[in-house]
GUBA-69042 format. One line per field, with one value per residue (C-alpha): residue in three letters; residue number from 1; x, y negated, z. Coordinates in nm, 2 decimals. Layout:
GUBA-69042
type <- c(ALA | ...);
seq <- c(NUM | ...);
xx <- c(X | ...);
yy <- c(Y | ...);
zz <- c(Z | ...);
This chain:
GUBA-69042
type <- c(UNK | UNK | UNK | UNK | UNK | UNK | UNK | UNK | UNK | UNK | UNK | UNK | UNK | UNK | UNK | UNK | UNK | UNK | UNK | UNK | UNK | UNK | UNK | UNK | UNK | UNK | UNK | UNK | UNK | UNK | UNK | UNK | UNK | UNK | UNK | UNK | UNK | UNK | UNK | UNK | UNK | UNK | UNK | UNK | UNK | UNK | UNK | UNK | UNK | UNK | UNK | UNK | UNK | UNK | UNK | UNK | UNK | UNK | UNK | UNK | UNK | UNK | UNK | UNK | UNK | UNK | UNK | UNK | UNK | UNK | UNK | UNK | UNK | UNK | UNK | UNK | UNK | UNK | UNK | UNK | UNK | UNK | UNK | UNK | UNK | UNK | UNK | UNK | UNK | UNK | UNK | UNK | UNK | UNK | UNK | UNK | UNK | UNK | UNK | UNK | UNK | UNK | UNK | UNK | UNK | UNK | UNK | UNK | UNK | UNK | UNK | UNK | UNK | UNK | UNK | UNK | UNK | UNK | UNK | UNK | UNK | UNK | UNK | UNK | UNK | UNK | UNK | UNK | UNK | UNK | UNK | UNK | UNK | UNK | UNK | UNK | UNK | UNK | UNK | UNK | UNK | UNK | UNK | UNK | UNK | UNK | UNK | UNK | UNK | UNK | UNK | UNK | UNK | UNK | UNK | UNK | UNK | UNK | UNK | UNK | UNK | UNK | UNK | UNK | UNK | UNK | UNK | UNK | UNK | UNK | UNK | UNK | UNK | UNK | UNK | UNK | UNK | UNK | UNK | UNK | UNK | UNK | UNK | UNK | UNK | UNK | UNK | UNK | UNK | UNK | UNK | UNK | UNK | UNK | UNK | UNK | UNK | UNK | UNK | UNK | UNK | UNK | UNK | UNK | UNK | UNK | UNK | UNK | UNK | UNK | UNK | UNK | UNK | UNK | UNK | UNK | UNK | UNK | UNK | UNK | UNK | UNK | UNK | UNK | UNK | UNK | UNK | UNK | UNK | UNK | UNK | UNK | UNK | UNK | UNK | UNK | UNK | UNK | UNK | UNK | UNK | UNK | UNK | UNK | UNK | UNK | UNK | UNK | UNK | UNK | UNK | UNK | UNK | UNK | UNK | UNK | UNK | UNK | UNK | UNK | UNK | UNK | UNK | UNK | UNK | UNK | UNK);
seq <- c(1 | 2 | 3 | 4 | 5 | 6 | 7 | 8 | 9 | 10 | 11 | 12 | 13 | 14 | 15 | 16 | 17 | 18 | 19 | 20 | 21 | 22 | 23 | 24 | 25 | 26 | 27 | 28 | 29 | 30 | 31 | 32 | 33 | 34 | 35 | 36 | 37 | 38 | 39 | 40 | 41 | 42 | 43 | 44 | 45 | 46 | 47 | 48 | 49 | 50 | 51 | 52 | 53 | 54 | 55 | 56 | 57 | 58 | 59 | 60 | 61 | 62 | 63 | 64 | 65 | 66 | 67 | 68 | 69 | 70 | 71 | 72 | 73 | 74 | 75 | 76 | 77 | 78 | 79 | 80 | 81 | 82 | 83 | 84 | 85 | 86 | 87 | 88 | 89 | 90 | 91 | 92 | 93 | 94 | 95 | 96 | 97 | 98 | 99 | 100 | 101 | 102 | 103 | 104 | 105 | 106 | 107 | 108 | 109 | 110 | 111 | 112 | 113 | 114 | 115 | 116 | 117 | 118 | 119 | 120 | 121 | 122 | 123 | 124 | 125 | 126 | 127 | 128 | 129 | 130 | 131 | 132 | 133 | 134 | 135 | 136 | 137 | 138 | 139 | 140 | 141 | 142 | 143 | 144 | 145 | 146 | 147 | 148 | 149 | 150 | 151 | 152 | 153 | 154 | 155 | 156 | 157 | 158 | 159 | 160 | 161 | 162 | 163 | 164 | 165 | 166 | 167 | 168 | 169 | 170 | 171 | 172 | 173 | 174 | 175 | 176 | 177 | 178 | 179 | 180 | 181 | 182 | 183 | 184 | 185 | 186 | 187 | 188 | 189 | 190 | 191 | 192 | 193 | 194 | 195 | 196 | 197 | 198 | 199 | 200 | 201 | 202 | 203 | 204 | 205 | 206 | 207 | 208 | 209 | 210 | 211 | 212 | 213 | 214 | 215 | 216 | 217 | 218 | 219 | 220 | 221 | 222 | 223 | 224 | 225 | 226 | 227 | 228 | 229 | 230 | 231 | 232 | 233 | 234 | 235 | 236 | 237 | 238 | 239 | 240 | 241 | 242 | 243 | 244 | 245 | 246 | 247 | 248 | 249 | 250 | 251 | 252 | 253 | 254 | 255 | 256 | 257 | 258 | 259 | 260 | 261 | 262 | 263 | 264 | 265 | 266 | 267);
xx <- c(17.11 | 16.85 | 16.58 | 16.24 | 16.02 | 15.66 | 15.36 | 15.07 | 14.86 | 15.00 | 14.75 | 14.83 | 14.79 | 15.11 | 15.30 | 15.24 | 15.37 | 15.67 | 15.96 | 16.18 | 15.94 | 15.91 | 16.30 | 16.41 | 16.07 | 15.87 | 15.71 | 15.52 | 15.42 | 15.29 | 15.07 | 14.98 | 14.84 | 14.61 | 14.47 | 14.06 | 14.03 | 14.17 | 13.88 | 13.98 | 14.37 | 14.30 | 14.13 | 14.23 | 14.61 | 14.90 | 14.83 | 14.45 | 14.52 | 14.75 | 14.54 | 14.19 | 13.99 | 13.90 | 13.66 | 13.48 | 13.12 | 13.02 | 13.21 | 13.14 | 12.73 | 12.73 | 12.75 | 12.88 | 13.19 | 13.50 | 13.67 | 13.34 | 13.34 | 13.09 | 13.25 | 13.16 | 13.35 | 13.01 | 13.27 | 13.38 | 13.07 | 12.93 | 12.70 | 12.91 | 13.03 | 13.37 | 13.52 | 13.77 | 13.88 | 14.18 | 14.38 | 14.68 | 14.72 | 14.35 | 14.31 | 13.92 | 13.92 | 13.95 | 13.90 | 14.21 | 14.41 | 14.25 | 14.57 | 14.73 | 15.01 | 15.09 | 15.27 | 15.51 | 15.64 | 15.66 | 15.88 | 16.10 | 16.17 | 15.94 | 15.95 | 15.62 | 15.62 | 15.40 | 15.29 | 15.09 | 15.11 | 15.31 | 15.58 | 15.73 | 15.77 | 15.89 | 15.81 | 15.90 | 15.60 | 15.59 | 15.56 | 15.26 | 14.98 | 14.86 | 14.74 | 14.42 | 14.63 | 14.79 | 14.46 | 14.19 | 13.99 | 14.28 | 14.43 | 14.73 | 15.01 | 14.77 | 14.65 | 14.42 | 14.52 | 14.78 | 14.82 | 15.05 | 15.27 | 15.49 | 15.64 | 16.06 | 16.17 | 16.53 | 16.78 | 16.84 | 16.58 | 16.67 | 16.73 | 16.66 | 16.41 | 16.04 | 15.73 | 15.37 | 15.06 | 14.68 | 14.37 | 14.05 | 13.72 | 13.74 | 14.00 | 13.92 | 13.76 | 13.78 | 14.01 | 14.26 | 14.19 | 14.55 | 14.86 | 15.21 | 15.52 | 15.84 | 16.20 | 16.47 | 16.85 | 17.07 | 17.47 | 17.62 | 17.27 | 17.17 | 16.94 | 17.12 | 16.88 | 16.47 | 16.15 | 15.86 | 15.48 | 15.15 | 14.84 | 14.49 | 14.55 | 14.59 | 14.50 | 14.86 | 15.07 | 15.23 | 15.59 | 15.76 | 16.05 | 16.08 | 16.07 | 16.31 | 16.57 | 16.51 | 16.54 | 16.90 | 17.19 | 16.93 | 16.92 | 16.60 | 16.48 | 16.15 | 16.27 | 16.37 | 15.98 | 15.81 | 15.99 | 15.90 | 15.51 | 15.45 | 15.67 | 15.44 | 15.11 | 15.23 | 15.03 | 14.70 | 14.37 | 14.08 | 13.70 | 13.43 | 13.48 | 13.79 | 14.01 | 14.08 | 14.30 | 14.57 | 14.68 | 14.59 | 14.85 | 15.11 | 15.10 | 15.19 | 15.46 | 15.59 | 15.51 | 15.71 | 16.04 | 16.00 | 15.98 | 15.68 | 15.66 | 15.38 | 15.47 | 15.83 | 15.96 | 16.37 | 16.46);
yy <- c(1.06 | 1.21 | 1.04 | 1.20 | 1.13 | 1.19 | 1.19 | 0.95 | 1.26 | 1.47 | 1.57 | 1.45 | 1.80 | 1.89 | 1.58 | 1.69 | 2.06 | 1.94 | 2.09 | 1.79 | 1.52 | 1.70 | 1.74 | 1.42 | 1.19 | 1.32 | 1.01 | 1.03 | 1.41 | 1.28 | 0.97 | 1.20 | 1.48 | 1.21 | 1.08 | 1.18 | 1.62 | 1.85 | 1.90 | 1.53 | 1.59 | 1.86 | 1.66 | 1.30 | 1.19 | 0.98 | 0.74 | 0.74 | 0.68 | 0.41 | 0.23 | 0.22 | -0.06 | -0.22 | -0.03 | -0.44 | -0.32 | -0.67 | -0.62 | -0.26 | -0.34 | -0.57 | -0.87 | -1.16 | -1.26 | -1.46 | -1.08 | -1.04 | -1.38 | -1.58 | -1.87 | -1.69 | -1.42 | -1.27 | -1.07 | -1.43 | -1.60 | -1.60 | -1.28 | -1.09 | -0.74 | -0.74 | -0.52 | -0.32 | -0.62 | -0.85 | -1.02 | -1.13 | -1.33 | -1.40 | -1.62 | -1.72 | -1.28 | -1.06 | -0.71 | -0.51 | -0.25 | 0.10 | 0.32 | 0.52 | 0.60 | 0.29 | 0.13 | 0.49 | 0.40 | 0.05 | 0.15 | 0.36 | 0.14 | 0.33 | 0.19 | 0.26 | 0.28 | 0.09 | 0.24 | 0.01 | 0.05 | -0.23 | -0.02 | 0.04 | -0.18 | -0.05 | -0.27 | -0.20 | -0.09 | -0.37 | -0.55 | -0.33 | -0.46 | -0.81 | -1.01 | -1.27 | -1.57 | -1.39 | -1.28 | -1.27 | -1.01 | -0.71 | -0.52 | -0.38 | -0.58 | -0.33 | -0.55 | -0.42 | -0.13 | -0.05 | 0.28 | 0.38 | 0.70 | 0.78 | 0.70 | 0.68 | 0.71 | 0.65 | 0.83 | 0.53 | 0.59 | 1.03 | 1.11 | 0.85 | 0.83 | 0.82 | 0.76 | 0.70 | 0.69 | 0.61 | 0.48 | 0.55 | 0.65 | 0.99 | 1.22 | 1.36 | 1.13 | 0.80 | 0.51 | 0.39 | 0.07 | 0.01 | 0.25 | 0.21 | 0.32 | 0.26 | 0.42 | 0.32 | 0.41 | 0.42 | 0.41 | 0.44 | 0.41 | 0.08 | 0.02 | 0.04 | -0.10 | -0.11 | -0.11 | -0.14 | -0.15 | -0.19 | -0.11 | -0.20 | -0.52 | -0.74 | -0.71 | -0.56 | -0.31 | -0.59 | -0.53 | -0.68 | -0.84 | -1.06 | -0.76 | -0.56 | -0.82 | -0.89 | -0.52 | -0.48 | -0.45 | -0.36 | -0.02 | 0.21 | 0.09 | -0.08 | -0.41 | -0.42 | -0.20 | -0.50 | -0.81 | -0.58 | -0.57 | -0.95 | -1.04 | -0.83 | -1.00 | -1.39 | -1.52 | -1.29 | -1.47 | -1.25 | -1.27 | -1.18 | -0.82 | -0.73 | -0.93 | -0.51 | -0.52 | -0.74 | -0.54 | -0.22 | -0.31 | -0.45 | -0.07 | 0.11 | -0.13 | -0.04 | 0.30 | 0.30 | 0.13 | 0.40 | 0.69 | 0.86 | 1.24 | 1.32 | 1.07 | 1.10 | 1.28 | 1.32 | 1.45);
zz <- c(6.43 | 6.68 | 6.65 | 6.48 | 6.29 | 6.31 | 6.03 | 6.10 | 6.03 | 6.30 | 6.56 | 6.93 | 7.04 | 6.80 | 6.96 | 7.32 | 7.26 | 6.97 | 7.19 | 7.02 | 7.18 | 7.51 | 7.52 | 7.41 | 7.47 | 7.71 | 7.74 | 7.44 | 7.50 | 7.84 | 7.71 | 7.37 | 7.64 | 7.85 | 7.54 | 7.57 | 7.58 | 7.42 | 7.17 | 7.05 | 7.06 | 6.82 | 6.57 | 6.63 | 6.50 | 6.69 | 6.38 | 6.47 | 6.83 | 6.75 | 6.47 | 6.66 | 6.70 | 7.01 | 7.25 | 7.35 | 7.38 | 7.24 | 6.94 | 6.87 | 6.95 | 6.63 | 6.81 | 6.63 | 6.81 | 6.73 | 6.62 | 6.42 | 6.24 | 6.49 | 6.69 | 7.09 | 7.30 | 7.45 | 7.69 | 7.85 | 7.99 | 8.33 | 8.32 | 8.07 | 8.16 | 8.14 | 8.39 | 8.11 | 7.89 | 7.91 | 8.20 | 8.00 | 7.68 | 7.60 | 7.27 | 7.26 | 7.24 | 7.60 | 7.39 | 7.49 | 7.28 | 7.40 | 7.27 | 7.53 | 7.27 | 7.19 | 7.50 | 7.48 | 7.11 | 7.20 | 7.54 | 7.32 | 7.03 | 6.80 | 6.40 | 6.20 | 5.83 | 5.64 | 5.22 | 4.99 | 4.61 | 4.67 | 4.84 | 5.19 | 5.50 | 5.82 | 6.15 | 6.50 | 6.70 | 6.92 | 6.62 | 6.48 | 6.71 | 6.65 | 6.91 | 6.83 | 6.83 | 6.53 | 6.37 | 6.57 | 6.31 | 6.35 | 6.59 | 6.35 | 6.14 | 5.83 | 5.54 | 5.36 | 5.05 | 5.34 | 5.54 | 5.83 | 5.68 | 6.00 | 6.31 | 6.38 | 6.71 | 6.75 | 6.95 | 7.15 | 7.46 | 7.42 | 7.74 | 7.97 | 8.27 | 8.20 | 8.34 | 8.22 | 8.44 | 8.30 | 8.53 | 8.41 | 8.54 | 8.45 | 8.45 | 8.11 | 7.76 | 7.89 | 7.71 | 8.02 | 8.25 | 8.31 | 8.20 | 8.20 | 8.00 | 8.10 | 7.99 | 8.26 | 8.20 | 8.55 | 8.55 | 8.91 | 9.07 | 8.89 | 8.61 | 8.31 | 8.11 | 8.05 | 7.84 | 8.07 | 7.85 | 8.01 | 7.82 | 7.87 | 7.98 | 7.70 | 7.34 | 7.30 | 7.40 | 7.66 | 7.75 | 8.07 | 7.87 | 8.21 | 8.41 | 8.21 | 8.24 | 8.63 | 8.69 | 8.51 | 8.79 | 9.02 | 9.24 | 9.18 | 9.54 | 9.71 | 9.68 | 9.31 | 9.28 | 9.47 | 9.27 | 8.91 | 9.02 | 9.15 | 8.81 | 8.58 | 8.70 | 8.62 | 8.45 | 8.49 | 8.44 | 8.57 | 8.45 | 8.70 | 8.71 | 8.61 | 8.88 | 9.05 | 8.72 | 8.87 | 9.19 | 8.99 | 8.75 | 8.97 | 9.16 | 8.84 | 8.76 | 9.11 | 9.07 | 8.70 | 8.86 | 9.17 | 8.97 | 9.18 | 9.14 | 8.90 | 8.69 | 8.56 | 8.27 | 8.26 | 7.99);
């Protein structure tokens, strides 16, 4: 029906240069291509990138943290370092999900199938990344004896406007601060309808669900840009270094609903 479908094993350099994906979901061959260098797009797989662990330096130093089994967020006290971790939905955990892939599936409806010995469960995508107030020990719907097998993207966002912009430190290798997906349909100059994801910011893939709604009937204009940005940062809690977070990802929710040049895949 013209969707795709892509193996868990594929490498992200093979997404980015697929001429089905860069035809018909260009926003995943953009996010694939800013994922770390190329040395690691060769190697590393979209399931990889999707299914990764959280980068918290806490956590991955062997400190025993609530996502390690202690009863502390190290990340969450006065003289933590916390400048890359969480400004939305924080449950006792401020790790954030590190995939730059993952807000593009969820902005285009993406399904990912599931294979146990116990059989075969498909989930959407924005279903697929679990949040701590869920389970505070995984990052992924996976149980254990279970392994993502593929990734469906339906037809349904083919051909709409895209954009996707990362902020990191580097322009090459680093895991984003804030990026944003978004997949906007217009009919006579009005948004049609929208998925808007922001990554790096929570501990899922969070989508704008309020902002996509607002947004709907709306012209692709500076107004309808500035109410999508204050929307999308409701709600933020900073820690003490991460508060740039908040305005950072308010800009490329604007930027996202404006289109900016650079940025925008129309397929």
């Amino acid at each position: 029906g013209g969707g795709l479908e892509i193996g868990a094993m594929t490498p992200l350099t093979q997404v980015v240069h697929h001429p089905v994906v860069r035809d018909k979901f260009g926003l995943l061959a953009e996010a694939a291509e800013l994922v770390a260098s190329p040395q690691i797009r060769n190697q590393g797989t979209i399931g990889g990138n999707v299914s990764q662990d959280t980068r918290c330096w806490y956590y991955r130093g062997g400190w025993t943290c609530y996502r390690a089994g202690g009863n502390i967020c190290y990340a969450d006290t006065p003289t933590a370092i916390n400048r890359e971790h969480a400004i939305l939905d924080a449950d006792r955990c401020v790790a954030v999900s590190p995939s730059d892939t993952a807000p593009a599936l969820v902005a285009l409806d993406a399904q990912m199938v599931i294979r146990s010995s116990r059989g075969e469960r498909v989930v959407a995508a924005e279903q697929y990344f679990v949040g701590p107030g869920i389970d505070i020990t995984r990052m992924t719907t996976l149980q254990p004896g279970e392994l993502l097998t593929s990734i469906r993207i339906p037809a349904t966002w083919a051909g709409a406007q895209f954009y996707f912009e990362k902020v990191r430190d580097r322009q090459v290798w680093d895991f984003p601060l804030v990026n944003v997906a978004s997949a906007i349909k217009f009919s006579n100059g009005k948004v049609d309808a929208a998925r808007i994801v922001v990554g790096a910011v929570a501990a899922t893939p969070k989508r704008l669900a309020n902002v996509e709604a607002a947004i709907v009937g709306k012209a692709r204009d500076e107004a309808t840009a500035d109410m999508a940005g204050r929307m999308a940062v409701e709600g933020a809690v900073t820690l003490r270094y991460n508060g740039y977070k908040v305005p950072l990802m308010r800009n490329l929710v604007k930027r996202a609903i404006r289109g900016s040049e650079g940025g925008t895949w129309t397929s």
